[in-house]
gemmi code that builds the backbone of each chain (N, CA, C; Angstrom):
import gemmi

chains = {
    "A": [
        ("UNK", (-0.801, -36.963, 83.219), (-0.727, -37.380, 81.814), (-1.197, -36.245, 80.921)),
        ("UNK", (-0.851, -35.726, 80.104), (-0.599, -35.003, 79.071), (-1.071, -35.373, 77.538)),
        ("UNK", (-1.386, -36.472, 77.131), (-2.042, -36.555, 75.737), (-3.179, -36.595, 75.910)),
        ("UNK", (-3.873, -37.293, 74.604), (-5.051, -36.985, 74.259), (-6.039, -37.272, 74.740)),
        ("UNK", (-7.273, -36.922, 75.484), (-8.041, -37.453, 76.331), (-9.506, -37.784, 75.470)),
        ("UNK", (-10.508, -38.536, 75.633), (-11.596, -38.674, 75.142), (-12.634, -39.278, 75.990)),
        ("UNK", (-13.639, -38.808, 76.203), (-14.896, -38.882, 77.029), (-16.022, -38.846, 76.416)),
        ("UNK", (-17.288, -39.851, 76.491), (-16.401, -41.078, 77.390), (-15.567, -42.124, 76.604)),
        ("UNK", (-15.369, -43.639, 77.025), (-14.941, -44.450, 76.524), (-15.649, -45.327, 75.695)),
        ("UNK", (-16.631, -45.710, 76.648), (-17.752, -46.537, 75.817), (-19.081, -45.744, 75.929)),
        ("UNK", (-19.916, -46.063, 74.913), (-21.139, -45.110, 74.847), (-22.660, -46.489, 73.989)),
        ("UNK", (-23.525, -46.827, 75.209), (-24.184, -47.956, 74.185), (-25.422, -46.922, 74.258)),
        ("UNK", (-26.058, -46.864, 72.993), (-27.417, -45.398, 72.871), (-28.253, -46.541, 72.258)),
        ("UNK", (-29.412, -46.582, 72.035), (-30.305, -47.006, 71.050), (-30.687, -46.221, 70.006)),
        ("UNK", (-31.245, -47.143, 69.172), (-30.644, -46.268, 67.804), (-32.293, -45.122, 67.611)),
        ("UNK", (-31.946, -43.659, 67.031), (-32.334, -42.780, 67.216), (-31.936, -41.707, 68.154)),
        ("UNK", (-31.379, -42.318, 69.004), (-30.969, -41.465, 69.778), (-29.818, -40.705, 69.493)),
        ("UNK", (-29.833, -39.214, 70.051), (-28.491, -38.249, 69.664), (-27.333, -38.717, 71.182)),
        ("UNK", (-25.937, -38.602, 70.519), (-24.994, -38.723, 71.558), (-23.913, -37.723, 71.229)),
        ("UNK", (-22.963, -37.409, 71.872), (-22.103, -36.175, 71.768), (-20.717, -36.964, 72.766)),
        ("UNK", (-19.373, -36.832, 72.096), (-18.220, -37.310, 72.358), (-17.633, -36.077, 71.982)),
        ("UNK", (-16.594, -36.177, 73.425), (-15.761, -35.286, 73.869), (-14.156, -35.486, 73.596)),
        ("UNK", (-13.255, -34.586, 73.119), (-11.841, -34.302, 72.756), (-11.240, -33.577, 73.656)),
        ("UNK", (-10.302, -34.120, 74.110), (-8.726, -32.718, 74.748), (-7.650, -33.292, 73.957)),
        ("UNK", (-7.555, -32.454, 73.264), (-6.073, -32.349, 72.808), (-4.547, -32.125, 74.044)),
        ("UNK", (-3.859, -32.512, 73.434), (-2.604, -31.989, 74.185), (-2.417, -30.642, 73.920)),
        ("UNK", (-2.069, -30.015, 74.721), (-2.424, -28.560, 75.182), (-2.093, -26.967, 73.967)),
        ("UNK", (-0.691, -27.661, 73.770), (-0.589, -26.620, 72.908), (-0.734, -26.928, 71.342)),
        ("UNK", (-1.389, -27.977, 71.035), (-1.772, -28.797, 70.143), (-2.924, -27.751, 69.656)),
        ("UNK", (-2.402, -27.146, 67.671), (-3.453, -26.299, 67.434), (-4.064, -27.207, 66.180)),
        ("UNK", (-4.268, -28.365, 65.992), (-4.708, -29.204, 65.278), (-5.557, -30.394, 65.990)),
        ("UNK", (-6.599, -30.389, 65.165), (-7.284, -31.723, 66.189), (-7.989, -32.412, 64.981)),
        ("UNK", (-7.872, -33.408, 65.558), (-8.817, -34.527, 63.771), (-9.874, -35.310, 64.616)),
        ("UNK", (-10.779, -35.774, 63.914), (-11.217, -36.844, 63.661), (-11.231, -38.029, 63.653)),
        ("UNK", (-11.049, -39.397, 63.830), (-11.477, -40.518, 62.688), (-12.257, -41.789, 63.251)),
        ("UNK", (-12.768, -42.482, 62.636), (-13.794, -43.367, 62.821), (-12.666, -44.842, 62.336)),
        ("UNK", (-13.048, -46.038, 63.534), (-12.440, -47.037, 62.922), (-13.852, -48.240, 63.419)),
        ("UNK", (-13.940, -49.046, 62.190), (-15.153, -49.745, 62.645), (-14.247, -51.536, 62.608)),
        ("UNK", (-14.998, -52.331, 62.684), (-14.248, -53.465, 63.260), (-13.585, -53.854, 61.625)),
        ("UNK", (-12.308, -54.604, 61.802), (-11.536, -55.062, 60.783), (-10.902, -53.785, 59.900)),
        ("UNK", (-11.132, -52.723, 60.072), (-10.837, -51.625, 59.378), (-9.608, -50.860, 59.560)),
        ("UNK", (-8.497, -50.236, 59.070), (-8.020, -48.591, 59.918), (-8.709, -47.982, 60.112)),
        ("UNK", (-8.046, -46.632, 60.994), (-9.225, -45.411, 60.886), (-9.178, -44.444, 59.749)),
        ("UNK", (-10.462, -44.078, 59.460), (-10.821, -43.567, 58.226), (-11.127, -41.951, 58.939)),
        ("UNK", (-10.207, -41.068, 58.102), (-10.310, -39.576, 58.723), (-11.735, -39.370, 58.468)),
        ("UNK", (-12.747, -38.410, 59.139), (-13.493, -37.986, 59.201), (-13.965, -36.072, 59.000)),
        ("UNK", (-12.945, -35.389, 60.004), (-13.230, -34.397, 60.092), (-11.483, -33.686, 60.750)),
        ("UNK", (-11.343, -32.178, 60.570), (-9.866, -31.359, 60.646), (-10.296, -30.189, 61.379)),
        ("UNK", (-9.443, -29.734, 62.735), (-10.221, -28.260, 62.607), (-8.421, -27.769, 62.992)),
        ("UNK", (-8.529, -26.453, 62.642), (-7.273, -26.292, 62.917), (-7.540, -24.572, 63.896)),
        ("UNK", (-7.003, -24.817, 64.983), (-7.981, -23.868, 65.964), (-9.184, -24.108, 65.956)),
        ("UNK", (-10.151, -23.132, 65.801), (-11.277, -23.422, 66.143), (-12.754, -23.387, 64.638)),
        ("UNK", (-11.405, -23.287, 64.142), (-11.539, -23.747, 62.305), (-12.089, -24.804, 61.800)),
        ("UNK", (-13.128, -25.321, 61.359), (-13.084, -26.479, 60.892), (-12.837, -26.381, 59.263)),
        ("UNK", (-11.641, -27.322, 58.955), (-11.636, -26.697, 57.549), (-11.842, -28.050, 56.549)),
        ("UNK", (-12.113, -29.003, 56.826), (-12.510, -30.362, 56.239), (-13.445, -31.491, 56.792)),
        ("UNK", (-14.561, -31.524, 55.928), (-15.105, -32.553, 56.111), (-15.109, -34.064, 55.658)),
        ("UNK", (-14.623, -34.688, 55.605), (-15.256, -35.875, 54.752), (-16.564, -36.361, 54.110)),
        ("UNK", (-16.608, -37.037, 53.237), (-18.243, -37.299, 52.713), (-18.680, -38.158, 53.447)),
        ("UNK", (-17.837, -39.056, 54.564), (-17.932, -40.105, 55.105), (-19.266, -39.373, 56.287)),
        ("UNK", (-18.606, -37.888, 56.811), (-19.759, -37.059, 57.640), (-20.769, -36.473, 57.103)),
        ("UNK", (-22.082, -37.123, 57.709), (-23.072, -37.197, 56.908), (-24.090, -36.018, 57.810)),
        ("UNK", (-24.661, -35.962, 57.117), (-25.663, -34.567, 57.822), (-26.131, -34.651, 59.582)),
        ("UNK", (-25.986, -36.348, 59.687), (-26.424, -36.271, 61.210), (-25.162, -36.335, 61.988)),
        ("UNK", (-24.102, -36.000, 61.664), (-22.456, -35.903, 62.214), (-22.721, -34.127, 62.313)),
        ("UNK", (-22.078, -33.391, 63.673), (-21.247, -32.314, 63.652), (-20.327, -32.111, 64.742)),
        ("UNK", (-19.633, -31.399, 64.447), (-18.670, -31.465, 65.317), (-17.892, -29.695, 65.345)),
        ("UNK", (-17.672, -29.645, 66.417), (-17.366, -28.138, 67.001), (-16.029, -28.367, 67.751)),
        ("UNK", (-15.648, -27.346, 67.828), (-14.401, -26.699, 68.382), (-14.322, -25.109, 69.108)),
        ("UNK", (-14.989, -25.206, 69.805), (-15.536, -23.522, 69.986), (-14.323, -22.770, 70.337)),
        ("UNK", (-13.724, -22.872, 71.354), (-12.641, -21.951, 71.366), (-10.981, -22.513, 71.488)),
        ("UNK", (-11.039, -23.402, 70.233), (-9.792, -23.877, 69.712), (-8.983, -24.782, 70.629)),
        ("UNK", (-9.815, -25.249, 71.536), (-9.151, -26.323, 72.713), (-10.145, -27.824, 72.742)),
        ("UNK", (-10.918, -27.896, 73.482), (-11.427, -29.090, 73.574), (-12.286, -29.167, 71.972)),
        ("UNK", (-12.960, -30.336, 71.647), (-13.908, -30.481, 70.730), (-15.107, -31.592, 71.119)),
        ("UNK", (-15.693, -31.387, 70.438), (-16.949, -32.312, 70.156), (-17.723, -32.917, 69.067)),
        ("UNK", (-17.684, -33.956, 69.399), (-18.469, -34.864, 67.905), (-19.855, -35.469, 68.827)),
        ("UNK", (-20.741, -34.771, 67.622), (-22.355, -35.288, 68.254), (-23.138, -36.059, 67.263)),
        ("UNK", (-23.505, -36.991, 66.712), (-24.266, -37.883, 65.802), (-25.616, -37.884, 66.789)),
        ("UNK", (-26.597, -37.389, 66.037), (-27.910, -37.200, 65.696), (-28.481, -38.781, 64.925)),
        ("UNK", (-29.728, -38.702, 65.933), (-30.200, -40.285, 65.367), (-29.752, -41.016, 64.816)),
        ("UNK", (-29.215, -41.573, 65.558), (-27.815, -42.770, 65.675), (-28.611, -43.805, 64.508)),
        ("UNK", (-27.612, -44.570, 64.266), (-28.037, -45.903, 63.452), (-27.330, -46.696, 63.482)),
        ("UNK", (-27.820, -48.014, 63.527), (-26.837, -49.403, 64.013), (-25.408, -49.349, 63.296)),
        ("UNK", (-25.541, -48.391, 61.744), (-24.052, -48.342, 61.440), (-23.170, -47.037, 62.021)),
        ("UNK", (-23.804, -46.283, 62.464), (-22.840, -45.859, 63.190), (-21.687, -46.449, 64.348)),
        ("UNK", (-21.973, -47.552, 64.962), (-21.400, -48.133, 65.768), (-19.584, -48.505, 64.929)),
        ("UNK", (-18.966, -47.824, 66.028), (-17.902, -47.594, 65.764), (-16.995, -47.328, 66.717)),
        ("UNK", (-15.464, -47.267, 66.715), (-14.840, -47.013, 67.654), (-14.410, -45.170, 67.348)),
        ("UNK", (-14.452, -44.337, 67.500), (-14.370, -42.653, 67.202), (-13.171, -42.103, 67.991)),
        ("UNK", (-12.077, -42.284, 67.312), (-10.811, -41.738, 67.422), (-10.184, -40.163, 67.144)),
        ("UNK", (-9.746, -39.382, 68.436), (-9.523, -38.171, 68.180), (-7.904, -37.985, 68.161)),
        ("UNK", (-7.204, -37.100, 67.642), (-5.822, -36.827, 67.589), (-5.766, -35.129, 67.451)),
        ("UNK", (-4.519, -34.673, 67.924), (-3.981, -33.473, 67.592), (-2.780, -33.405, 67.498)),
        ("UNK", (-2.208, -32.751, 66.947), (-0.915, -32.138, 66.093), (-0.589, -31.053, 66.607)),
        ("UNK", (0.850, -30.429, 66.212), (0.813, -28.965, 65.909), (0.696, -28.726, 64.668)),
        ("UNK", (0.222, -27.442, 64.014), (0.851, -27.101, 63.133), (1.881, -27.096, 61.713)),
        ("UNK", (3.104, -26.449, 62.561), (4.299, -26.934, 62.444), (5.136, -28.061, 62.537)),
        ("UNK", (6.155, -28.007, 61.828), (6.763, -29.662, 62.186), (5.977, -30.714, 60.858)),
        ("UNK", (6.312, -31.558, 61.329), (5.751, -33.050, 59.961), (4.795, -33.543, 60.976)),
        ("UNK", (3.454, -32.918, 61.139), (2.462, -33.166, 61.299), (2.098, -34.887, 62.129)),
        ("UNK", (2.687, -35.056, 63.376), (2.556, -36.173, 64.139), (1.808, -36.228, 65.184)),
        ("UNK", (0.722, -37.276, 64.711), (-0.390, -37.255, 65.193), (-0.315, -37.927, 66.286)),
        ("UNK", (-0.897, -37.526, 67.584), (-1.112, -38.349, 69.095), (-2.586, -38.341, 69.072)),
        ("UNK", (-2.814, -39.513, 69.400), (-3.985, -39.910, 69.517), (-4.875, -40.214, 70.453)),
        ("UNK", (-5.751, -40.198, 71.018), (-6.433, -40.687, 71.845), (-7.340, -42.003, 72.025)),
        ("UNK", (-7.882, -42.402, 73.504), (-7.882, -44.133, 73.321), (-9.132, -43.784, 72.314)),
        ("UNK", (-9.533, -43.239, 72.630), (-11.340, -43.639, 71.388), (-12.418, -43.561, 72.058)),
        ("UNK", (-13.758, -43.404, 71.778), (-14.698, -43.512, 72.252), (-15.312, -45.069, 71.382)),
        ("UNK", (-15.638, -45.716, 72.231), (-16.369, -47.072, 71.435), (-18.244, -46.933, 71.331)),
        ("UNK", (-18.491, -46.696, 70.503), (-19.799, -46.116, 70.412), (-20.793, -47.740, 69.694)),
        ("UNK", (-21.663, -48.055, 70.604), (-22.439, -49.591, 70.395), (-24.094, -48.774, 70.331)),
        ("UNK", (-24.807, -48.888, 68.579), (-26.175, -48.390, 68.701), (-26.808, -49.772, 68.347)),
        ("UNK", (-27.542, -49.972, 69.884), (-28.630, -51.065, 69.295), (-30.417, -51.044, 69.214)),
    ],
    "B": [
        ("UNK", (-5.655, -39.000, 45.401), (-5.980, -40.064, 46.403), (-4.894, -40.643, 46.600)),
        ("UNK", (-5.458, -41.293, 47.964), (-4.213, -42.481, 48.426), (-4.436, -42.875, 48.998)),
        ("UNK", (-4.162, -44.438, 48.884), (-4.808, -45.890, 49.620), (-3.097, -46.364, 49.796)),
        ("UNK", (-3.563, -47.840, 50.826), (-2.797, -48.954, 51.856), (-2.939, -49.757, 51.026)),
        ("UNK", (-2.637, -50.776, 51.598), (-2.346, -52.176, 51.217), (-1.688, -52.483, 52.301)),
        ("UNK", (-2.306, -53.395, 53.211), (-1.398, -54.497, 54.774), (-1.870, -55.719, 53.609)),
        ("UNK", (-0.957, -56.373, 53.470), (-1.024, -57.655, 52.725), (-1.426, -58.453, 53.496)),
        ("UNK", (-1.159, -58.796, 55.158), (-1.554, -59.405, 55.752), (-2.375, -59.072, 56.827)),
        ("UNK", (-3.893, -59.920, 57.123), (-4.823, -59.678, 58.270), (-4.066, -59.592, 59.889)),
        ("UNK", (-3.310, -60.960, 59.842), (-3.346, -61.563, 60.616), (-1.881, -62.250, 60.180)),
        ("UNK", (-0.457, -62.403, 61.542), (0.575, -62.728, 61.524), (1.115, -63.342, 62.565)),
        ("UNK", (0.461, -64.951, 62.685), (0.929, -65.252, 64.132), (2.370, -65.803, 63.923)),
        ("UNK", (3.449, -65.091, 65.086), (5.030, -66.004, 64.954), (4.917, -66.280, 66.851)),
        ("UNK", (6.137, -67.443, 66.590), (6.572, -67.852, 67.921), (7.303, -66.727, 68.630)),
        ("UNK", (8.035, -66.383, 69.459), (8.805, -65.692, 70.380), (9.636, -65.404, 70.145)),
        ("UNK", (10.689, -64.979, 69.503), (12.075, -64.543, 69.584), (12.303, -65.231, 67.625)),
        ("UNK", (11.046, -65.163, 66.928), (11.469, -65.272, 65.604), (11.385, -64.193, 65.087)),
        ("UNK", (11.519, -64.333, 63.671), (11.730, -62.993, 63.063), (10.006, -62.431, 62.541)),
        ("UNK", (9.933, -61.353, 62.354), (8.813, -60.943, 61.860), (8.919, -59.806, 60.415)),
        ("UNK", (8.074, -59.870, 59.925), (8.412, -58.519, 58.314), (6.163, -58.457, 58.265)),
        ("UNK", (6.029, -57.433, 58.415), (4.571, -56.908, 58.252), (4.916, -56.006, 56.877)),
        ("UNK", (3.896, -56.381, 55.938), (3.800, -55.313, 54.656), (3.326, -54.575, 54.941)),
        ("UNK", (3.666, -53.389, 53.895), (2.822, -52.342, 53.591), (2.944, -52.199, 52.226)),
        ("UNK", (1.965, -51.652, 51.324), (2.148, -50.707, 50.516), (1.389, -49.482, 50.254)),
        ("UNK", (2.218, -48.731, 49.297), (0.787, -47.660, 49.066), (0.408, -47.586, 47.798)),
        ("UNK", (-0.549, -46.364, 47.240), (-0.453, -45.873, 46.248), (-0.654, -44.587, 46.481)),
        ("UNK", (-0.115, -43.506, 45.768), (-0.481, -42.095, 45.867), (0.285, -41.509, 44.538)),
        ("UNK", (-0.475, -40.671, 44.064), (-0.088, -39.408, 43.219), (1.000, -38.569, 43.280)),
        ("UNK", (1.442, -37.960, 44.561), (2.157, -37.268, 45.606), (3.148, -38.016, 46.311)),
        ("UNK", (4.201, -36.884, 46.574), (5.276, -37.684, 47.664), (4.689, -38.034, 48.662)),
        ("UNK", (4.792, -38.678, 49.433), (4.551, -39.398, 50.721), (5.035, -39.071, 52.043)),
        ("UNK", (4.349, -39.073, 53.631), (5.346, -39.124, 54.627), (4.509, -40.870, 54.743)),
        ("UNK", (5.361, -41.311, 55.243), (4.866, -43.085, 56.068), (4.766, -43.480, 57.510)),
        ("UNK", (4.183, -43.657, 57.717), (4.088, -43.832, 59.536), (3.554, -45.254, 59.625)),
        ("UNK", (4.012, -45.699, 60.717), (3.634, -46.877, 61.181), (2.981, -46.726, 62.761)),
        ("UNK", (1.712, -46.973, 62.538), (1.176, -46.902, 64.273), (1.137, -48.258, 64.820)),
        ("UNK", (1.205, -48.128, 66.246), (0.269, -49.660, 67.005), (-0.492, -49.328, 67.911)),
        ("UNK", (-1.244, -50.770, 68.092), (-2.378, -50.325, 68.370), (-2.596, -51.493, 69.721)),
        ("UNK", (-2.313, -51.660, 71.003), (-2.017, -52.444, 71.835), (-4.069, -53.009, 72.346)),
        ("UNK", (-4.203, -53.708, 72.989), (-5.506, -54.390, 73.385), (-6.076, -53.171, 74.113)),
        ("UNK", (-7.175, -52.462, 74.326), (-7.824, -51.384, 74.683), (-7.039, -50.480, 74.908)),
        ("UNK", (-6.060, -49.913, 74.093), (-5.287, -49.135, 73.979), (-5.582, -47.805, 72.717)),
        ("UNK", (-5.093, -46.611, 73.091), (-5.085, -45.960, 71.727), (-3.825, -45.980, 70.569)),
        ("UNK", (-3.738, -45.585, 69.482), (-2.982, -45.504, 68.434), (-1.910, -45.277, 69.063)),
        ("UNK", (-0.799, -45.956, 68.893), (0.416, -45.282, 69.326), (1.683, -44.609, 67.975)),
        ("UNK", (2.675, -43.288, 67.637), (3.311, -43.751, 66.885), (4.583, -44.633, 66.782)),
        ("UNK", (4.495, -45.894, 66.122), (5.950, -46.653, 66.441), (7.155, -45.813, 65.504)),
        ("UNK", (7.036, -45.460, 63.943), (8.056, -45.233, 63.640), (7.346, -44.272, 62.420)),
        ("UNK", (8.213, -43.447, 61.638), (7.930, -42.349, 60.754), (9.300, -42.252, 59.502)),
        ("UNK", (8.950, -42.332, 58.275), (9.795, -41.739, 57.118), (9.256, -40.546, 56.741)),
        ("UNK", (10.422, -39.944, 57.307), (10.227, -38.217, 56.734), (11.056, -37.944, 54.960)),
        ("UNK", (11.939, -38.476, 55.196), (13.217, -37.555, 54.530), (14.761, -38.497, 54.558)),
        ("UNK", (15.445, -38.606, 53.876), (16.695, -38.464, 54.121), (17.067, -40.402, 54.368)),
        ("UNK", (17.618, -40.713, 55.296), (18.081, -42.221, 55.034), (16.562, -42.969, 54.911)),
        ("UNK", (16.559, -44.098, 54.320), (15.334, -44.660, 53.897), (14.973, -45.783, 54.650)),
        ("UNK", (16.149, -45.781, 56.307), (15.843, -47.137, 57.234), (15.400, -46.413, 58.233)),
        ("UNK", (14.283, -47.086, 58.804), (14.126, -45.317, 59.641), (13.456, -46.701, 61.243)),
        ("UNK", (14.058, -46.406, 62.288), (13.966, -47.442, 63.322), (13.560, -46.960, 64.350)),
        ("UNK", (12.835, -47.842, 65.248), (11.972, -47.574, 66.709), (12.789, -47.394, 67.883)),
        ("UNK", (12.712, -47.411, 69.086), (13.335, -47.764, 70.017), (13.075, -48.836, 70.717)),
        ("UNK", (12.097, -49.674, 70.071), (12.099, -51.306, 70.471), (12.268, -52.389, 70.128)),
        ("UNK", (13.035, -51.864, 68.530), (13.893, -52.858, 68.017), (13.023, -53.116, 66.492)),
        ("UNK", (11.728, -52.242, 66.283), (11.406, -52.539, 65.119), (12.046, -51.449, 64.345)),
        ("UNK", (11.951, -51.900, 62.880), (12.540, -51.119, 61.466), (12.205, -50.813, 60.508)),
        ("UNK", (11.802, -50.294, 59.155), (10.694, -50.155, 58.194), (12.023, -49.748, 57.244)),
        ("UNK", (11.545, -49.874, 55.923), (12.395, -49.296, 54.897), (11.232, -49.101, 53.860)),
        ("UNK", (11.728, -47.522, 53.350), (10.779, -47.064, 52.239), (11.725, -47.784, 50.847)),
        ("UNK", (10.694, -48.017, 50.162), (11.360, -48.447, 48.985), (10.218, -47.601, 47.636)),
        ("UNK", (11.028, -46.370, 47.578), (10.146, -45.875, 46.571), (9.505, -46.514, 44.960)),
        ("UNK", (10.800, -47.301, 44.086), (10.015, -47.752, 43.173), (9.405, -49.037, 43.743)),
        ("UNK", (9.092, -49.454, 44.580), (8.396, -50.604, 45.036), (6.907, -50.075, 45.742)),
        ("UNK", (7.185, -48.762, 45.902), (6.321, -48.186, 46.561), (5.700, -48.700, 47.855)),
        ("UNK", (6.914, -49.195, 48.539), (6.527, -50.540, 49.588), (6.651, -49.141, 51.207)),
        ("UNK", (6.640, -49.799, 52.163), (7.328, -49.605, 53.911), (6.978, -50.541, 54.591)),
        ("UNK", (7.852, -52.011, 54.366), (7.822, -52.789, 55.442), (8.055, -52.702, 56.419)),
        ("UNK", (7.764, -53.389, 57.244), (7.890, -53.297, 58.699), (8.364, -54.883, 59.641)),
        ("UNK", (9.543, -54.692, 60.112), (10.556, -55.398, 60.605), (11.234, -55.979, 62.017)),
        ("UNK", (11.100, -57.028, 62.166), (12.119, -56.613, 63.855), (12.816, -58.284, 63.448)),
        ("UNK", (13.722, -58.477, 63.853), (14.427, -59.719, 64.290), (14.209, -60.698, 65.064)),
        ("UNK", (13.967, -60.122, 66.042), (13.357, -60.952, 67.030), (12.158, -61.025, 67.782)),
        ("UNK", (10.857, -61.147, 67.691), (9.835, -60.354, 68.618), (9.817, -61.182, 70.167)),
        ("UNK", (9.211, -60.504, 70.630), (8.562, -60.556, 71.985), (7.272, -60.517, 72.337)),
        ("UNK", (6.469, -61.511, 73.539), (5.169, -61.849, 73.774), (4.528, -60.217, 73.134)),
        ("UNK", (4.972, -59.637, 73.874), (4.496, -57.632, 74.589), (4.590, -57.212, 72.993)),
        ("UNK", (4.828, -57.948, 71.895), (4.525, -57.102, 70.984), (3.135, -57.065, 70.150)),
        ("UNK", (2.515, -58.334, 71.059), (1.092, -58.891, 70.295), (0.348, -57.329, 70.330)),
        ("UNK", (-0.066, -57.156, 69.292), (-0.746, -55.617, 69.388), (-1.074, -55.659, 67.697)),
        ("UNK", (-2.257, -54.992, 67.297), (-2.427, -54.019, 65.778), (-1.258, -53.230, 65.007)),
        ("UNK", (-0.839, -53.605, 64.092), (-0.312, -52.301, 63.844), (-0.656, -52.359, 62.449)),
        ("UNK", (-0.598, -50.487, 62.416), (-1.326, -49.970, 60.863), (-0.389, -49.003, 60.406)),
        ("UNK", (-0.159, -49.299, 59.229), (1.136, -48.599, 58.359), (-0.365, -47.232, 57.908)),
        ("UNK", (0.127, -46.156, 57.591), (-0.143, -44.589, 57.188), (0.493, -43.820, 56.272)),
        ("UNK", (0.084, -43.385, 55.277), (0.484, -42.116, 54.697), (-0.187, -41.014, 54.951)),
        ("UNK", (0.648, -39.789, 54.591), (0.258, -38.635, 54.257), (0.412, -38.149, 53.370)),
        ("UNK", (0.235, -36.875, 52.221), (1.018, -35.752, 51.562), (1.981, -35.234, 52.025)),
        ("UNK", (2.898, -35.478, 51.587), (4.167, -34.459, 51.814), (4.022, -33.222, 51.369)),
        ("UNK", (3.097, -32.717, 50.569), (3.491, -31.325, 49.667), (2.450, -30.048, 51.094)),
        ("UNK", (3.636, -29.091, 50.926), (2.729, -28.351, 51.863), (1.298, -27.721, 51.117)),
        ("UNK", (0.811, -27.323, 52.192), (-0.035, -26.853, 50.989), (-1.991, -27.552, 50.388)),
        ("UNK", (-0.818, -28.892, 50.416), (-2.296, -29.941, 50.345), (-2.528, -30.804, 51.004)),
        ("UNK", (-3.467, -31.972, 51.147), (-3.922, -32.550, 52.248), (-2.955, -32.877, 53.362)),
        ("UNK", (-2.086, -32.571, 53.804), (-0.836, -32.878, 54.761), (-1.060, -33.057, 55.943)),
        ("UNK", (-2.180, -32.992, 56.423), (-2.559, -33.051, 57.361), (-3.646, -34.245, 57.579)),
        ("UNK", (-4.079, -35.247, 56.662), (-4.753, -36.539, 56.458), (-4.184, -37.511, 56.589)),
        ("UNK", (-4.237, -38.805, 57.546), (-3.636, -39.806, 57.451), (-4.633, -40.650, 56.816)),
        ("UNK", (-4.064, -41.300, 56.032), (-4.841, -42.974, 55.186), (-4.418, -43.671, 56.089)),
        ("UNK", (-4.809, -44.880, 56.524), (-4.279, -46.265, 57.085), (-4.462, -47.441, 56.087)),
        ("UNK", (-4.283, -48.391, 56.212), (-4.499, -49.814, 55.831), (-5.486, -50.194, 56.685)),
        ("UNK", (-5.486, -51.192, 56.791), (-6.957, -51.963, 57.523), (-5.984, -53.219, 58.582)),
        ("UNK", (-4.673, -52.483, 58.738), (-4.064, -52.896, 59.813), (-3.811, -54.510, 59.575)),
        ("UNK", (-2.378, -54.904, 59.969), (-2.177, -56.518, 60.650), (-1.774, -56.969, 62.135)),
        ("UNK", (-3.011, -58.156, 62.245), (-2.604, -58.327, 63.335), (-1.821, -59.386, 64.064)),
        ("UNK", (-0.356, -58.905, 64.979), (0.591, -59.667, 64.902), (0.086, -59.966, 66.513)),
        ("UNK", (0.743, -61.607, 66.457), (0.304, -62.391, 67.559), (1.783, -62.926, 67.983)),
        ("UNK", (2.305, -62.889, 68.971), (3.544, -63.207, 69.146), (2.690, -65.114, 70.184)),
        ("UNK", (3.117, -65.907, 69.982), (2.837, -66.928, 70.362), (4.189, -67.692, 71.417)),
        ("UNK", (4.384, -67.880, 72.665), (5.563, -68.491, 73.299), (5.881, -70.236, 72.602)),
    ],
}
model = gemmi.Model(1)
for chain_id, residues in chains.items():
    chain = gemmi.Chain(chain_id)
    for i, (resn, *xyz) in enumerate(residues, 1):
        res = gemmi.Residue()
        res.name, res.seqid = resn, gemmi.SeqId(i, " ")
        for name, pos in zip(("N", "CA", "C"), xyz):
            atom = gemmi.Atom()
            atom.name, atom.element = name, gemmi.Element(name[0])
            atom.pos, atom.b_iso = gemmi.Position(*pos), 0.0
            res.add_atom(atom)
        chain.add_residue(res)
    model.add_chain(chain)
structure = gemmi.Structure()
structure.add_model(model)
structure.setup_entities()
């Protein structure tokens, strides 16, 4: 299988605690996003890197959100002293480039802080 | 900016009736429209996309959407559904203009269709 991978799936932390969620893009995929979907909601973009670029944040990412892309392939989203609202489902996608920008997505990480 | 509108939460039909899921938007900017689904512990899938050019733009499982620019609508359509279609689905925009956010999808807050036998 070939799309988007995310590790892990489910993640239950208590709150304070730091956690870190993992991205693979599809391979030659030089776009990778973000987004957060919490219950009853869509997903709400979060963060863009394009290579190993990050070139947008949202206000939605708040100082204890970062997220890396070191050498323009896999990524990572790490939230720092979690809080019960962070609990969320954390959806990654990549693109190319080029083309009308069609996003494949990955299943999500389901992130539960209690 | 640019926001959704799913008019409906929640769309339960029987089996082999017809179905129509709203959408609308609002935006400043031309638009691309996408329609995702979203199956039971499943990720986003894309079902269908208006780029450009004819304004009926169809799946390969029998669903259909039509942009209707002064309505500013992209419903979403099938004739007949099936159990296997019970799943989320969330209508999307983007910017069309290169250049600027084109690379952001908005969603709606998704409807969820229940196919019932």
């Amino acid at each position: 299988d070939t799309g988007v991978s995310q590790d892990p799936r489910h993640k239950i932390t208590k709150r304070g605690q730091n956690v870190t969620f993992r991205c693979d893009p599809i391979s030659e995929h030089n776009r990778l996003y973000w987004y957060r979907q919490t219950l009853g909601q869509g997903p709400e973009f979060l963060t863009y890197f394009q290579n190993e670029a990050q070139l947008e944040k949202s206000r939605l990412l708040s100082d204890r959100f970062s997220a890396e892309r070191p050498k323009g392939s896999f990524s990572t989203l790490e939230i720092q002293r979690t809080e019960q609202g962070d609990s969320a489902m954390y959806l990654c996608a990549s693109s190319l480039t080029t083309g009308l920008n069609e996003q494949y997505f990955g299943p999500g990480t389901r992130l539960t802080v209690t | 900016a640019q926001s959704v509108t799913q008019l409906d939460s929640q769309v339960p039909v029987f089996e082999e009736a017809p179905v129509e899921l709203r959408c609308n938007y609002s935006s400043s900017v031309s638009v691309y429209l996408f329609w995702y689904v979203q199956y039971p512990n499943q990720g986003l899938q894309l079902l269908l996309k208006y780029l450009s050019g004819s304004t009926l733009v169809e799946s390969i499982n029998g669903f259909e959407a039509e942009f209707n620019k002064s309505q500013t609508s992209f419903h979403l359509r099938k004739p007949s559904v099936h159990i296997s279609d019970t799943a989320e689905y969330f209508c999307a925009v983007s910017d069309r203009n290169s250049g600027g956010s084109n690379y952001k999808l908005t969603f709606g807050k998704g409807t969820l269709l229940t196919v019932n036998p």
